[in-house]
N, CA, C and O atoms as a DFTB+ gen file, in Angstrom:
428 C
 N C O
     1  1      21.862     -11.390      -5.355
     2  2      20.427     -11.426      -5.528
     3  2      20.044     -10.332      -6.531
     4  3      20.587      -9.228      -6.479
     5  1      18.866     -10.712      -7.683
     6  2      18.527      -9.907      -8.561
     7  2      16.759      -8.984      -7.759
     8  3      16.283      -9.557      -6.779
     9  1      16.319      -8.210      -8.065
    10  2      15.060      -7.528      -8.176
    11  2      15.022      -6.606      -9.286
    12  3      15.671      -5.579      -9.477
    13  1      13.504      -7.575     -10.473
    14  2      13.489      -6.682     -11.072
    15  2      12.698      -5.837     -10.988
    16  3      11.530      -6.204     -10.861
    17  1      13.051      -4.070     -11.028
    18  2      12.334      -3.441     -10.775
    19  2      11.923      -2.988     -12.794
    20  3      12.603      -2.633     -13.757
    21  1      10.709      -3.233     -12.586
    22  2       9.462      -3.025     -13.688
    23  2       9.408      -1.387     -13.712
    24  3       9.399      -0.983     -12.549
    25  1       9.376      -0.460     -14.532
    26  2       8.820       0.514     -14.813
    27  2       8.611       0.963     -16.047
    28  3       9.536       1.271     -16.799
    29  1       7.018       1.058     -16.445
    30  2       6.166       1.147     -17.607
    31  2       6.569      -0.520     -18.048
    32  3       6.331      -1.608     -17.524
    33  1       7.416      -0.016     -19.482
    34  2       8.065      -1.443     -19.779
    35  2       9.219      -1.790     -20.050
    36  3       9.603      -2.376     -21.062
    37  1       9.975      -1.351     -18.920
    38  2      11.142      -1.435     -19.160
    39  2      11.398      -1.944     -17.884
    40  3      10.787      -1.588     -16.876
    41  1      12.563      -3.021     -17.922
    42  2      12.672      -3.751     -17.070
    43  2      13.935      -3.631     -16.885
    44  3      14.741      -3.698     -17.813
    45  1      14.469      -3.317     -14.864
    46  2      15.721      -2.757     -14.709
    47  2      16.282      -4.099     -13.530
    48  3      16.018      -4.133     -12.328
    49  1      16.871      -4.828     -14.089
    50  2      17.550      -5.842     -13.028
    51  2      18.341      -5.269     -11.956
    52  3      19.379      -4.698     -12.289
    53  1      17.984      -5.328     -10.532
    54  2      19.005      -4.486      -9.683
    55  2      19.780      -5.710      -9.218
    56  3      19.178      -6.654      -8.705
    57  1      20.855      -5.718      -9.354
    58  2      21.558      -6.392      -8.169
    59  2      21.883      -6.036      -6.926
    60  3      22.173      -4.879      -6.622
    61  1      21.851      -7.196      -5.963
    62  2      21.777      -6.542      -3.817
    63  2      22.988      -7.633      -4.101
    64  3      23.018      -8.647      -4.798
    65  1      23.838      -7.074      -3.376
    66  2      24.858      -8.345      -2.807
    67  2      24.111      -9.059      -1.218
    68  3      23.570      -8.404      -0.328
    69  1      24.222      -9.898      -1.244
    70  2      23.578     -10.893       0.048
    71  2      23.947     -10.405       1.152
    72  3      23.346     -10.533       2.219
    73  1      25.125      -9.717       0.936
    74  2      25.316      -9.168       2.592
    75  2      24.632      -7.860       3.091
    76  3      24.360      -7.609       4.265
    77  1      24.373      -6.978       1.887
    78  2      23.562      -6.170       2.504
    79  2      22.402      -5.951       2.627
    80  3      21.846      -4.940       3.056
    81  1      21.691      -7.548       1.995
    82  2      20.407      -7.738       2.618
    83  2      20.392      -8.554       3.992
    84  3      19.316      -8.799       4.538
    85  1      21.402      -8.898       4.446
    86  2      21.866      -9.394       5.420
    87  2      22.316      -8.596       6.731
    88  3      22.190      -9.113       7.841
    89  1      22.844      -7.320       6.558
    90  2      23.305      -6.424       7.151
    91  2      22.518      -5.330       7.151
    92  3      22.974      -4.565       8.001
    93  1      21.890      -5.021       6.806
    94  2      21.484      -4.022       6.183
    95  2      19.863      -3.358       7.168
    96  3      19.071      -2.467       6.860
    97  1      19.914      -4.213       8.299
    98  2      18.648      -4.114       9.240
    99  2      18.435      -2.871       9.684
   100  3      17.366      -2.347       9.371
   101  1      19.227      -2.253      10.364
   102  2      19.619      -0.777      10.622
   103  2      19.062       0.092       9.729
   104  3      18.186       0.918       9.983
   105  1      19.586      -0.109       8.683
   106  2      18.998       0.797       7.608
   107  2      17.165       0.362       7.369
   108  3      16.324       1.259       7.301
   109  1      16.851      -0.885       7.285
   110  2      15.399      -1.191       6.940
   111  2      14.705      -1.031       8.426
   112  3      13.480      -0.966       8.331
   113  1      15.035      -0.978       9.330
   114  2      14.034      -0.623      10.809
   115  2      13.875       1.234      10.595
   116  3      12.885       1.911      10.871
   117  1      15.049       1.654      10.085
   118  2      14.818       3.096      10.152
   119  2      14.272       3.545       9.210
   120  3      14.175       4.769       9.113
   121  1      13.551       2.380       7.864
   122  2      12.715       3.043       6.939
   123  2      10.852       2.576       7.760
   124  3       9.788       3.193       7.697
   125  1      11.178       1.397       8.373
   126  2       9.964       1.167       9.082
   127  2       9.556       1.936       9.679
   128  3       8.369       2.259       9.645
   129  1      10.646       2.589      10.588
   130  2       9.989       3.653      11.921
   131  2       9.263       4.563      11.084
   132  3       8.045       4.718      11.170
   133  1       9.944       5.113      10.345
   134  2       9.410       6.139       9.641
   135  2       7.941       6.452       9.236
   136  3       7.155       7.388       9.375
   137  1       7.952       4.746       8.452
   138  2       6.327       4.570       7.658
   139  2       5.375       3.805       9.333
   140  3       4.154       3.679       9.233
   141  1       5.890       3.485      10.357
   142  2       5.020       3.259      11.233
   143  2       4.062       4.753      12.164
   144  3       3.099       4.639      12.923
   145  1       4.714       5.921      11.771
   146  2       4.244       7.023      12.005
   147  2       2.641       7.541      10.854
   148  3       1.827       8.465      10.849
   149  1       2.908       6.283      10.019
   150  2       1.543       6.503       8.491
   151  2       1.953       7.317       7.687
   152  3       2.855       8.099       7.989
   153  1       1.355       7.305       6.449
   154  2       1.869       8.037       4.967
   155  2       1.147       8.100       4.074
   156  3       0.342       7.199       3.840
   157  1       1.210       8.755       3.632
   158  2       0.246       9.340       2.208
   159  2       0.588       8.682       1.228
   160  3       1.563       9.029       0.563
   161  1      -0.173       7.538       0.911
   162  2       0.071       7.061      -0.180
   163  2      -0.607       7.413      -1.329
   164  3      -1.779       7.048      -1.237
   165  1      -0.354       7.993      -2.423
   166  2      -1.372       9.027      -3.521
   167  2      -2.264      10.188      -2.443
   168  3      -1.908      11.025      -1.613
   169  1      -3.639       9.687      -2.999
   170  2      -4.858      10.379      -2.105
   171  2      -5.033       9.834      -0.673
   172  3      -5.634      10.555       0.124
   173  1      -4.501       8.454      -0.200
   174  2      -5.133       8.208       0.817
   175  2      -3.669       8.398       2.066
   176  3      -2.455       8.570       1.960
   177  1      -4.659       8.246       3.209
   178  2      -3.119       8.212       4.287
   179  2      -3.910       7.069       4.798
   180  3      -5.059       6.627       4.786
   181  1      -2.352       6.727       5.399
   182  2      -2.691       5.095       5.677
   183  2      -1.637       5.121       7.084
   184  3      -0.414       5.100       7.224
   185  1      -3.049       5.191       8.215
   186  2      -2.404       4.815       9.550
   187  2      -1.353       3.950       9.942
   188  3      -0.397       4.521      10.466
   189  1      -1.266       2.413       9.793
   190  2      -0.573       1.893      10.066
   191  2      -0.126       0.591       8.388
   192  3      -0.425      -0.597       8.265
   193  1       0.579       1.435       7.491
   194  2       0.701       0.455       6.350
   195  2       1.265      -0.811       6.640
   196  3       2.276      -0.904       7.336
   197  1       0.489      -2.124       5.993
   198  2       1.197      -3.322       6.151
   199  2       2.053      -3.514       5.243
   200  3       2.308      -2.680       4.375
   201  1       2.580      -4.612       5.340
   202  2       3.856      -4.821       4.392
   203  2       4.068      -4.465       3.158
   204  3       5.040      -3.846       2.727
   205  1       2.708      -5.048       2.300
   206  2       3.026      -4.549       1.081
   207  2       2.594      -3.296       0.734
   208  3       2.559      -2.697      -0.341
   209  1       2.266      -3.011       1.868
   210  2       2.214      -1.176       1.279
   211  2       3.451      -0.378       1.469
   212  3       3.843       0.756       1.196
   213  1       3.959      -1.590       2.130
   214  2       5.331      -0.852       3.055
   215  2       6.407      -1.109       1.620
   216  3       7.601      -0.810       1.670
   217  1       5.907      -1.563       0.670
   218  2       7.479      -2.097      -0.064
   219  2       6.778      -1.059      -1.071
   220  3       7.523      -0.417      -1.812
   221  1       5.226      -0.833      -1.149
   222  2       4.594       0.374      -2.321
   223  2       5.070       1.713      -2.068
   224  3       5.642       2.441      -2.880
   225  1       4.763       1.986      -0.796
   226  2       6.359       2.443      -0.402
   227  2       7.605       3.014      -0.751
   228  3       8.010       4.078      -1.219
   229  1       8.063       1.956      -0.368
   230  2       9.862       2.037      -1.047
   231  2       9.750       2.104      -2.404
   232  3      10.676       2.811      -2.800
   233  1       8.806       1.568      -3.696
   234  2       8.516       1.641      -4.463
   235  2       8.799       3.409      -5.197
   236  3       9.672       3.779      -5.982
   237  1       7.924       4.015      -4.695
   238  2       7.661       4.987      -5.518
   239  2       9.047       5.753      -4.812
   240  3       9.444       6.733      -5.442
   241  1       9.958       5.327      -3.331
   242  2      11.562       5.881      -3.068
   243  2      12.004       5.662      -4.127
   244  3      12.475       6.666      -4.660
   245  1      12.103       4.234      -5.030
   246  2      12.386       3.895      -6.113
   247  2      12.363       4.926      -7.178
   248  3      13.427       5.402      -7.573
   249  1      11.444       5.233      -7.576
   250  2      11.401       6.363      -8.770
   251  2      12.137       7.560      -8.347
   252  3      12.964       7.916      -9.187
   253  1      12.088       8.167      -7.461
   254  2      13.207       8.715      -6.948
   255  2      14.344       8.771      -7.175
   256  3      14.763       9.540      -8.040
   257  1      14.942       8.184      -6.649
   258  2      16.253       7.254      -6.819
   259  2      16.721       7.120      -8.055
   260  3      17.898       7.405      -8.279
   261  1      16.045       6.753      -8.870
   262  2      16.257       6.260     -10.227
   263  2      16.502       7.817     -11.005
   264  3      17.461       8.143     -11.705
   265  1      15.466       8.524     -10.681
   266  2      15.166       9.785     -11.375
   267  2      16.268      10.623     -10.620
   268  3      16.162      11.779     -11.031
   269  1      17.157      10.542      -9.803
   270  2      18.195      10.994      -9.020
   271  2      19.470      10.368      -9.319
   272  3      20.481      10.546      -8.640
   273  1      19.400       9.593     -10.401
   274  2      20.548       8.270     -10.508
   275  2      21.489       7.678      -9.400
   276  3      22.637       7.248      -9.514
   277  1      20.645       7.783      -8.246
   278  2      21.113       7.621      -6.731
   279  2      21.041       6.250      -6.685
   280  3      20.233       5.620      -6.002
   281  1      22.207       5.602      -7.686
   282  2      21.969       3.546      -7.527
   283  2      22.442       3.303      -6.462
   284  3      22.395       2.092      -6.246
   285  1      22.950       3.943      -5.554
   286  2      23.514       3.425      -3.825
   287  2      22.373       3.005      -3.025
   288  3      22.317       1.961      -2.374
   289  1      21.084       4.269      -3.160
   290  2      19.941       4.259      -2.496
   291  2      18.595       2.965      -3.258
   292  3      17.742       2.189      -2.827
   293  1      19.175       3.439      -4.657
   294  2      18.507       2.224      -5.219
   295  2      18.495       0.708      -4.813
   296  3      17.550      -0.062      -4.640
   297  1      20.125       0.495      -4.697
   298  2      20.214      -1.027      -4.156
   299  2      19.969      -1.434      -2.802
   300  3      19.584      -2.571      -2.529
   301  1      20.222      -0.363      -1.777
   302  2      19.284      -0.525      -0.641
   303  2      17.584      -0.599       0.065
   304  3      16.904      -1.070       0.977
   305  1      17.565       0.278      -1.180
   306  2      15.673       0.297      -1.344
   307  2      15.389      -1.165      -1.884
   308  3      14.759      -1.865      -1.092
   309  1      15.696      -1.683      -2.943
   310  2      15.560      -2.772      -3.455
   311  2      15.778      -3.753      -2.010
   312  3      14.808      -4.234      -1.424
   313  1      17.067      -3.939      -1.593
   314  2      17.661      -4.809      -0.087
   315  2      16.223      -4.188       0.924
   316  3      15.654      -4.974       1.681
   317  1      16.109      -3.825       0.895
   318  2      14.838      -3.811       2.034
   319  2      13.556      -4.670       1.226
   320  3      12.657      -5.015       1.993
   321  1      13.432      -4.925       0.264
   322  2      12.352      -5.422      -0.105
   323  2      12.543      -6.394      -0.081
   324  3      11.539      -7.062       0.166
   325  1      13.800      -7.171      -0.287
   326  2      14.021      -8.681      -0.471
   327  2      14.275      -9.135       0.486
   328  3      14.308     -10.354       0.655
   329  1      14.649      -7.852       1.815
   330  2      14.744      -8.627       3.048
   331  2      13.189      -8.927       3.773
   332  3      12.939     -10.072       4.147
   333  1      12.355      -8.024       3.911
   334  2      11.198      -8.124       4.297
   335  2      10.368      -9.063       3.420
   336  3       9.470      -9.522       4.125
   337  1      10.295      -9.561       2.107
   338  2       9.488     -10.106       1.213
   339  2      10.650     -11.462       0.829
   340  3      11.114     -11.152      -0.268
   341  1      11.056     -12.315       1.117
   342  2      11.972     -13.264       0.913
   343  2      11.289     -13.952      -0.711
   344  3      12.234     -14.457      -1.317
   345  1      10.379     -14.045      -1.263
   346  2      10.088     -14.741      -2.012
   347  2       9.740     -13.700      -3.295
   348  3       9.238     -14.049      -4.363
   349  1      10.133     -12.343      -2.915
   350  2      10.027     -11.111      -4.422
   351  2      10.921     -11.916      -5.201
   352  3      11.805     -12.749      -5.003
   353  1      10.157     -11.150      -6.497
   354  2      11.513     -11.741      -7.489
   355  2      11.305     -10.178      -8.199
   356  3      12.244     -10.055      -8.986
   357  1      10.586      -9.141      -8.228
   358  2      10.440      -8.300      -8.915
   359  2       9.657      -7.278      -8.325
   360  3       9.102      -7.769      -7.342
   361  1       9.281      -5.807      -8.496
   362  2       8.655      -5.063      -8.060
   363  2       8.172      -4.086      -9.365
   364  3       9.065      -3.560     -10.031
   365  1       6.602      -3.824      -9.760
   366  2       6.062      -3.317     -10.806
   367  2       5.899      -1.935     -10.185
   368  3       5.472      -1.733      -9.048
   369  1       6.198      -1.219     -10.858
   370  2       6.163       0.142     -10.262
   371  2       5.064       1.195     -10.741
   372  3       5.308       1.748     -11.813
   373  1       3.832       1.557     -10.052
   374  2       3.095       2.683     -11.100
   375  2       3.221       4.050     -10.757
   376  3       3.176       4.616      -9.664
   377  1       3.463       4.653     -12.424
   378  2       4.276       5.407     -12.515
   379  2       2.908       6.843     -12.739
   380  3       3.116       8.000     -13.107
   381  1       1.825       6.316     -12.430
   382  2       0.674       7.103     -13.023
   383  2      -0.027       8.284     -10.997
   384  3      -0.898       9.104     -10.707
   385  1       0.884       7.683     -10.420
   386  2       0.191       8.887      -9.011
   387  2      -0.531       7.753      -8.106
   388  3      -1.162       8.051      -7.091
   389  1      -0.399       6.608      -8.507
   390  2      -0.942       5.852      -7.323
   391  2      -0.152       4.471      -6.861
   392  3      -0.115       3.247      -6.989
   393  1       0.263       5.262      -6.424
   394  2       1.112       4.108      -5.329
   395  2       0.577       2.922      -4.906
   396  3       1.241       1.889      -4.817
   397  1      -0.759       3.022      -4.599
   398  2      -1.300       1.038      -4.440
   399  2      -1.455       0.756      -4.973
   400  3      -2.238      -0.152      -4.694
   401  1      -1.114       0.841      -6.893
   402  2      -1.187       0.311      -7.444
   403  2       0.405      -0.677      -7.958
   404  3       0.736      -1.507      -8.804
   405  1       0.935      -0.004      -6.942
   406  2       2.537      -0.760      -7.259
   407  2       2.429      -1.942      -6.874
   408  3       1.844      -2.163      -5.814
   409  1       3.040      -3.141      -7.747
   410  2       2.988      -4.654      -7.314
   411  2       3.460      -5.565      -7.154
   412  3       3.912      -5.822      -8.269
   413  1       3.782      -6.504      -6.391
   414  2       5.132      -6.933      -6.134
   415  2       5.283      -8.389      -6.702
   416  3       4.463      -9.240      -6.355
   417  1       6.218      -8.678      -7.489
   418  2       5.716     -10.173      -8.432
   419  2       6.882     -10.762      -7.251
   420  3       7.873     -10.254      -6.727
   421  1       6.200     -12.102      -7.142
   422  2       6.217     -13.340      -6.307
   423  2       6.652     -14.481      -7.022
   424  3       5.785     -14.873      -7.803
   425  1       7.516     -15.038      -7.028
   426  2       8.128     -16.416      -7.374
   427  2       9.060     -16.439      -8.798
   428  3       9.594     -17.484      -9.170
């Protein structure tokens, strides 16, 4: 499975192998627990984020990651999105301090 992750304009194809979006639950319940405690997303905190705030999220883990050249964490961050969002094909990333503005392209 591909996700492309979008940043500015440059476009970074990640590959997930199927099994560890398959396997990989363990790891995505223990990023849930986490964000079910609420999170600061930019300026706002957000009691109980829904999904796609939950992948805006992993999103800006993303820049992270990337900026860490941590592609282990990358392809699992990515595997959590494609497991929770079955129909992502891509994730736009903003790179400007606001996280709800990250967006998740569909089909």
């Amino acid at each position: 499975m591909i996700l492309n992750v979008v940043i500015e304009d440059q476009v970074y194809p990640v590959t997930v192998p199927e099994a560890i979006v398959a396997e990989g639950e363990e790891f995505f319940s223990k990023i849930d627990r986490d964000m079910d405690k609420g999170w600061q997303m930019s300026r706002d905190w957000v009691d109980s984020p829904d999904q796609e705030q939950r992948c805006q999220i992993v999103g800006d883990k993303m820049l992270t990651a990337m900026d860490h050249d941590n592609k282990q964490l990358m392809v699992l961050l990515c595997a959590y999105i494609l497991a929770r969002v079955p129909d992502v094909t891509g994730i736009r990333i903003d790179t400007n301090g606001e996280m709800l503005e990250t967006e998740l392209v569909i089909g």
